[in-house]
C-alpha positions in Angstrom: 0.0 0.0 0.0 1.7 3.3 -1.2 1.6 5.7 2.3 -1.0 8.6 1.5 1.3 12.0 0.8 -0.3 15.4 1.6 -0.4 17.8 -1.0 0.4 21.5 1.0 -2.0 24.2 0.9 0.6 26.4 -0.8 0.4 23.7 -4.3 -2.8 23.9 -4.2 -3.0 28.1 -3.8 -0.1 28.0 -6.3 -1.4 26.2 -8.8 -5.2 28.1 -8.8 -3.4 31.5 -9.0 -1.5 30.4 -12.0 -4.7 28.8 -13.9 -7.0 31.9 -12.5 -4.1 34.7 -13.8 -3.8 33.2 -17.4 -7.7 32.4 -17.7 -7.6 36.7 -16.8 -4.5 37.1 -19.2 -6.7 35.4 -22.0 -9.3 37.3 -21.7 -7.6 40.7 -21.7 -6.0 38.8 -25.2 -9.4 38.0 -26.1 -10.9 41.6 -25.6 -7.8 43.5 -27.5 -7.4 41.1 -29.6 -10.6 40.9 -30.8 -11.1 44.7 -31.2 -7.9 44.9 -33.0 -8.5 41.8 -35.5 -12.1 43.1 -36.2 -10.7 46.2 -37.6 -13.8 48.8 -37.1 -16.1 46.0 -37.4 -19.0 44.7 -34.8 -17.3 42.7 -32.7 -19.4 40.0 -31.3 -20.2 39.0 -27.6 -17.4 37.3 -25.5 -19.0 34.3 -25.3 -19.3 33.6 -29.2 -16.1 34.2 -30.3 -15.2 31.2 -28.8 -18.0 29.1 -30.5 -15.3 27.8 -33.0 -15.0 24.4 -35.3 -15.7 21.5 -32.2 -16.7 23.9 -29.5 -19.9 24.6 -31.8 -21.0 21.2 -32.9 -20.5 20.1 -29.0 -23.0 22.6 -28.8 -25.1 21.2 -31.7 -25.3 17.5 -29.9 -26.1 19.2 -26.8 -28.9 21.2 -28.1 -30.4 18.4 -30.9 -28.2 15.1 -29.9 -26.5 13.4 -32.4 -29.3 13.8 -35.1 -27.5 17.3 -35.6 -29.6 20.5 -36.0 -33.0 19.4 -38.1 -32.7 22.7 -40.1 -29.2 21.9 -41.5 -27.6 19.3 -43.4 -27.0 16.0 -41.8 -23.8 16.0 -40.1 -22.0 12.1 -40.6 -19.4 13.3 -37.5 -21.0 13.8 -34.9 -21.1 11.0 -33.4 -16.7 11.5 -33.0 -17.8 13.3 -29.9 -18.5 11.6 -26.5 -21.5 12.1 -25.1 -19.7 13.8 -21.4 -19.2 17.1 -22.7 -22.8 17.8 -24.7 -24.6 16.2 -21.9 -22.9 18.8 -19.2 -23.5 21.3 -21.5 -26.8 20.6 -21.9 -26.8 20.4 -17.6 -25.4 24.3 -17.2 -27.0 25.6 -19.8 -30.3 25.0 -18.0 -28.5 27.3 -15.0 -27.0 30.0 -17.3 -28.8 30.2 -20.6 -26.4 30.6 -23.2 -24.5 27.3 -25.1 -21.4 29.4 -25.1 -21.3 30.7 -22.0 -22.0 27.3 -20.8 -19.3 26.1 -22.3 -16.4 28.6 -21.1 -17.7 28.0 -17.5 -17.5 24.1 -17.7 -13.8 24.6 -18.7 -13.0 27.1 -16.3 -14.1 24.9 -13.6 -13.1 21.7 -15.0 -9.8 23.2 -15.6 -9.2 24.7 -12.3 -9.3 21.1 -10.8 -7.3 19.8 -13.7 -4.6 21.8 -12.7 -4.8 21.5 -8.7 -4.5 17.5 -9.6 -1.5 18.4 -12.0 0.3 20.1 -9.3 -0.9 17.4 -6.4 0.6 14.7 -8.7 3.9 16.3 -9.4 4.4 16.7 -5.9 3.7 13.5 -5.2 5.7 12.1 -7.5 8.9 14.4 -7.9 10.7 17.0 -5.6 9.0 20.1 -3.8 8.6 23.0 -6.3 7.7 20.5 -9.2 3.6 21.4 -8.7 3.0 24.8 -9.8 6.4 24.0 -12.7 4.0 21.8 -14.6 1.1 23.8 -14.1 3.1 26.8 -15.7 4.0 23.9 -18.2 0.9 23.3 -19.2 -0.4 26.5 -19.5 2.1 27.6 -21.4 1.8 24.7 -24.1 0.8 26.1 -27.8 -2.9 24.7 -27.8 -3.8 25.2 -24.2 -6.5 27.7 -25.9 -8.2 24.9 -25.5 -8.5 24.7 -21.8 -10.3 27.9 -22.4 -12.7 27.5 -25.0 -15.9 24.9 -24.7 -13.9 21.6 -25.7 -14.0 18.8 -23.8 -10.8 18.4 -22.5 -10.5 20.8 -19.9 -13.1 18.5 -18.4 -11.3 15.2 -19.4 -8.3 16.1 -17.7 -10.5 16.9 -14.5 -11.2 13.4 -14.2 -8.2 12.0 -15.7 -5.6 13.4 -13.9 -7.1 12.6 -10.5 -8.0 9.7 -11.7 -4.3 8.5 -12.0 -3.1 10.4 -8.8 -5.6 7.9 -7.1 -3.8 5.1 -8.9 -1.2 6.1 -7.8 -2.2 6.3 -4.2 -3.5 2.9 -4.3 -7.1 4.0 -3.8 -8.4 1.7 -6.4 -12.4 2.4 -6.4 -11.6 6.4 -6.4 -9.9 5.6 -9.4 -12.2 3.6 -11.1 -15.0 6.1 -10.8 -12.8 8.6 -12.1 -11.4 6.7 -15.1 -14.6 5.7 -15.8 -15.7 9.8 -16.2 -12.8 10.6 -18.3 -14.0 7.6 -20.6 -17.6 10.0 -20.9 -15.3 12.5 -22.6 -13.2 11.4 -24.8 -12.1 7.8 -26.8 -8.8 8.8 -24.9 -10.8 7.3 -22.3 -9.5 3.7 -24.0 -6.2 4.5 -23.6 -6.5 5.6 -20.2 -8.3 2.8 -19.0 -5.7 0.7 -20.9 -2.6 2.5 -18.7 -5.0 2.0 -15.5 -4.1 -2.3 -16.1 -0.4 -1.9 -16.7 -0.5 0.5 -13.8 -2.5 -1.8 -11.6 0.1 -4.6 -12.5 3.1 -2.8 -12.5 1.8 -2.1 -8.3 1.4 -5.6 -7.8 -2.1 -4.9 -6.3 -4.0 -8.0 -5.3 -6.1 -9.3 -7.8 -9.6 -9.1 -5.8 -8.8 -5.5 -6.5 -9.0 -6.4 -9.9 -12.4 -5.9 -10.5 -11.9 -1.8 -10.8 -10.3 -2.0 -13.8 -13.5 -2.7 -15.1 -15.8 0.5 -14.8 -13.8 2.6 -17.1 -14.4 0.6 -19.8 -17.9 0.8 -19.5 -19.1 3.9 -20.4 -17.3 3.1 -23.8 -19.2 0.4 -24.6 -22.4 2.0 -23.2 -21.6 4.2 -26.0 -20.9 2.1 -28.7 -24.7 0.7 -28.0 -26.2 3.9 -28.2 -25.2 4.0 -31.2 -25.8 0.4 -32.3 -29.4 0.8 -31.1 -29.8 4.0 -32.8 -27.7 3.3 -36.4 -26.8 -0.4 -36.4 -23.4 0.9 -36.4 -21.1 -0.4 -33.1 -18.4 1.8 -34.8 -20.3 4.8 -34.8 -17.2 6.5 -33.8 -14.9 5.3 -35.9 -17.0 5.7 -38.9 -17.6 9.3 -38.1 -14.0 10.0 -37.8 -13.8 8.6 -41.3 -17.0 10.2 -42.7 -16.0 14.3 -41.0 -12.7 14.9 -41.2 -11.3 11.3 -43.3 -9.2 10.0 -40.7 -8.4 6.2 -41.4 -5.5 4.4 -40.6 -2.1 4.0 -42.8 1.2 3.6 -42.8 3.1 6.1 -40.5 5.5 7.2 -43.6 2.2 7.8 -45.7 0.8 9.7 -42.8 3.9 11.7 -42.5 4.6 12.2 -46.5 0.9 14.0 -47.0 0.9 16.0 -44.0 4.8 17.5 -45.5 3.5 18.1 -48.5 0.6 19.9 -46.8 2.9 21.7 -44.7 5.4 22.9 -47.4 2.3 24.4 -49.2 1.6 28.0 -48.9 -2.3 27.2 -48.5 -4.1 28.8 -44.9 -3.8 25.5 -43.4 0.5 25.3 -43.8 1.2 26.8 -40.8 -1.0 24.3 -39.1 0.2 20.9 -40.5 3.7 22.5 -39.6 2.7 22.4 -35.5 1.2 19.2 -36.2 4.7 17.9 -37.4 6.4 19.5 -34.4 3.2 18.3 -32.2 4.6 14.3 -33.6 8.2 15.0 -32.8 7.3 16.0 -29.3 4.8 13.0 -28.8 7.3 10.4 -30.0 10.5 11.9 -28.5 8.1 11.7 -24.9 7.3 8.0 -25.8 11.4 7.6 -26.3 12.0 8.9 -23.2 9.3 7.2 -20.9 10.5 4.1 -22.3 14.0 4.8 -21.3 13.1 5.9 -17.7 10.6 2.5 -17.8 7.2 4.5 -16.7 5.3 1.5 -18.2 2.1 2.6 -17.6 2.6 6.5 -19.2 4.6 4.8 -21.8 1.1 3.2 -22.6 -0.9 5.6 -22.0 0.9 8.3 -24.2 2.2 5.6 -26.8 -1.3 4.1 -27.8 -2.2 7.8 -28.6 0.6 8.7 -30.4 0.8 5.5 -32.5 -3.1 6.2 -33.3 -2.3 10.1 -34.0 0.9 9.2 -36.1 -0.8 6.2 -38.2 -4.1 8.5 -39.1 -4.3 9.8 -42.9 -3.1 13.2 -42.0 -1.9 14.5 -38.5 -4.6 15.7 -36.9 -4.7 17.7 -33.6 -1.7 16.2 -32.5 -0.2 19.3 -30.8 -4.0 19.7 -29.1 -4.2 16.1 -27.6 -0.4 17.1 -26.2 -2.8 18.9 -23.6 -3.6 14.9 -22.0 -0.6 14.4 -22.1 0.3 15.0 -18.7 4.0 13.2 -18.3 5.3 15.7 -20.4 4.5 18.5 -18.3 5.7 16.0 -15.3 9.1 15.6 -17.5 9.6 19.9 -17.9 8.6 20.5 -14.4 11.7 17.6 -13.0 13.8 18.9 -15.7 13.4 22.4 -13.8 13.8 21.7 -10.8 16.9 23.1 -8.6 20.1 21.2 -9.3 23.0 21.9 -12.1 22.7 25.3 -13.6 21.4 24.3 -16.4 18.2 23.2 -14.8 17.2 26.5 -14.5 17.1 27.5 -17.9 14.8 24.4 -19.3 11.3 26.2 -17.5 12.6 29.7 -19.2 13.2 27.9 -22.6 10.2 26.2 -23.0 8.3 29.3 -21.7 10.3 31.5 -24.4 9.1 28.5 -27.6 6.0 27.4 -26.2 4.5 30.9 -24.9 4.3 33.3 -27.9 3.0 30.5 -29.7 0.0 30.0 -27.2 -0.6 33.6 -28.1 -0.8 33.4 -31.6 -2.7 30.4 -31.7 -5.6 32.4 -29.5 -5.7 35.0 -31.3 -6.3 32.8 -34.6 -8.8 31.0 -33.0 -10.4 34.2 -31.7 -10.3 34.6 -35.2 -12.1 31.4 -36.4 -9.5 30.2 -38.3 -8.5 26.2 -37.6 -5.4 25.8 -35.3 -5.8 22.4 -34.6 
C-alpha cells in the first residue's frame, strides 16, 4: 500500500493563482485582440467568439443530440464526440442560458481542478517545487487555448488526472470512478483505461482488486450501443472520424509524407500541418524517453495515442491532444527543478518557444480560423 502524501495548501493556492491569472491574461488577449483583429467592425459577444470548429458542434449534440440541428444538413461526425461534454452542457445551460457561456464556464471549472491535480501529482511524485512547474507547463503549451474554449478536454483532464493520482495512491475504487468519467469524454478514455491495467500490474495490487479495472471501460461500450441501437453501427465513432474529417488508418511514412506536403504548401492550413509535425516530434520523443526511464504505464498511455495520432491519414490535432498528455509537463517540471545550472534555464526555454506560440494560436482562434 503506497503511504498517502499530503499535498500542501501552498500547491494547491499555487497552482489556482496560475490557472486563474492566465484564464484573466486570456481574456484581456481575447478583448484586444478581438477589437484589433475586427478592424472597425461589430465585434461580437465574448462568449461567441469562442463558439469555433468542435466547440460549436458540441453545442449542436447538446442542443439536438447526435441527429444534428434538423434545419441543417445532416452532419455524418457527430457521433466522434462523446456524449460527457454535450450532456454537461446541456446540464449548465439549464442554469445560465447561453451554449457558449456554458461552455467557457465548464472549462474554467473543470480546468481549475485539472490543474490543482496536475500540481498534487507532481508533488507526489517528484521533488518540492515541481507542482506549480507543470502547471506553468501546461499552460504555457501552444494549444492550451483549449482549456479555455468549450472543448472537452479541460473536463477530461478533471477526471483523468485525479484519476491517476488515485492510482497512484492505491485508492483503487476512487480511481475507477474517475477513469470511468474521463472515458464519458473522450475515446482517450480507452487508452486511459488501458494505462490504468499496466498501472495496476506494474503495483502488484491483489487481484480481488481487480475488478476496478472494469468501470472505465464501461461507459465506452455504453456508447458504442447507443449507437448500435440508434444506427446499427457499433463503430459509430470510428465511422464518423472517417466520414467528418477522413481519418483512417495507414502507414506512419504515408501519414507523414501527406501532412509534409501539406505543410510545405503556402495554402491557410500550412502553418497548421507545420505544429502538427512539431506536435509528432514532441509526442514520440516523450514515448522515447518514458521508455527509457521504464514508466510503463505513461509509456502506454501516451504511446497508444501517439501511434493512433501518427498512423491516421493526415496529422490531426496532435499538438492539441499534447494537452492529455500530462507526463510531459511532469518531464519539464523535474527537468526544472533546482540542481546543475542548467536546470534553471529548461522552465525559461520552453516558456520562451512554447509561450508566444500560445498567443498566436488564441488569437487565430479568436479569429475562427483552424489551429488544430
Amino acid at each position: 500500500m503506497i503511504p498517502p502524501v499530503e499535498t500542501s495548501r501552498d500547491t494547491v493556492l499555487e497552482a489556482f493563482l496560475l490557472w486563474l491569472s492566465s484564464r484573466l491574461g486570456i481574456v484581456v488577449l481575447a478583448v484586444v485582440g478581438a477589437g484589433t483583429l475586427a478592424g472597425g467592425e461589430v465585434v461580437a459577444p465574448f462568449p461567441a467568439r469562442w463558439e469555433h470548429w468542435d466547440a460549436k458542434l458540441l453545442i449542436t449534440i447538446a442542443e439536438y443530440g447526435y441527429g444534428g440541428d434538423p434545419a441543417a444538413e445532416p452532419d455524418p461526425g457527430l457521433p466522434a464526440f462523446f456524449p460527457g461534454m454535450p450532456l454537461t452542457l446541456r446540464a449548465v445551460h439549464l442554469v445560465v442560458g447561453d451554449w457558449g457561456l456554458a461552455g467557457l464556464l465548464i472549462s474554467f471549472v473543470a480546468g481549475a481542478v485539472a490543474v490543482v491535480s496536475l500540481a498534487r501529482l507532481a508533488e507526489f511524485e517528484g521533488p518540492p517545487g515541481t507542482g506549480w512547474r507543470a502547471v506553468l507547463a501546461l499552460l504555457l503549451w501552444p494549444m492550451s487555448v483549449f482549456l479555455f474554449a468549450g472543448y472537452s478536454e479541460a473536463l477530461f483532464l478533471a477526471f483523468a488526472i485525479p484519476a491517476w493520482l488515485a492510482a497512484r495512491r492505491g485508492r483503487w475504487p476512487l480511481a475507477a470512478v474517475l477513469a470511468a468519467g474521463a472515458s464519458c469524454m473522450r475515446i482517450t478514455g480507452l487508452f486511459l483505461a488501458l494505462a490504468l491495467i499496466v498501472e495496476f500490474r506494474t503495483a502488484r495490487r491483489p487481484v480481488r482488486q481487480a475488478v476496478w479495472l472494469v468501470p472505465p471501460f464501461v461507459p465506452l461500450v455504453l456508447y458504442s450501443a447507443y449507437h448500435h441501437a440508434r444506427s446499427g453501427d457499433w463503430l459509430a465513432w470510428k465511422h464518423a472520424q472517417e466520414a467528418g474529417w477522413g481519418r483512417h488508418l495507414v502507414w506512419p511514412w504515408e501519414s507523414l509524407i501527406t501532412t509534409w506536403q501539406s505543410a510545405m504548401g503556402d495554402g491557410r492550413f500550412a502553418w497548421a500541418f507545420r505544429l502538427e509535425i512539431a506536435g509528432a516530434v514532441v509526442g514520440i520523443g516523450l514515448v522515447l524517453v518514458l521508455l527509457h526511464l521504464r514508466r510503463w504505464s505513461e509509456f502506454v498511455y501516451v504511446g497508444l495515442q501517439v501511434g493512433a495520432l501518427v498512423c491516421s491519414a493526415y496529422y490531426l490535432s496532435i499538438p492539441r491532444s499534447a494537452l492529455l498528455w500530462w507526463p510531459l509537463f511532469l518531464l519539464v517540471a523535474r527537468a526544472s527543478t533546482p540542481g546543475p545550472r542548467w536546470r534553471r534555464w529548461v522552465l525559461v526555454a520552453y516558456a520562451l518557444v512554447a509561450g508566444p506560440l500560445m498567443v498566436l494560436n488564441t488569437l487565430v482562434f479568436l479569429d475562427g480560423a483552424w489551429v488544430g
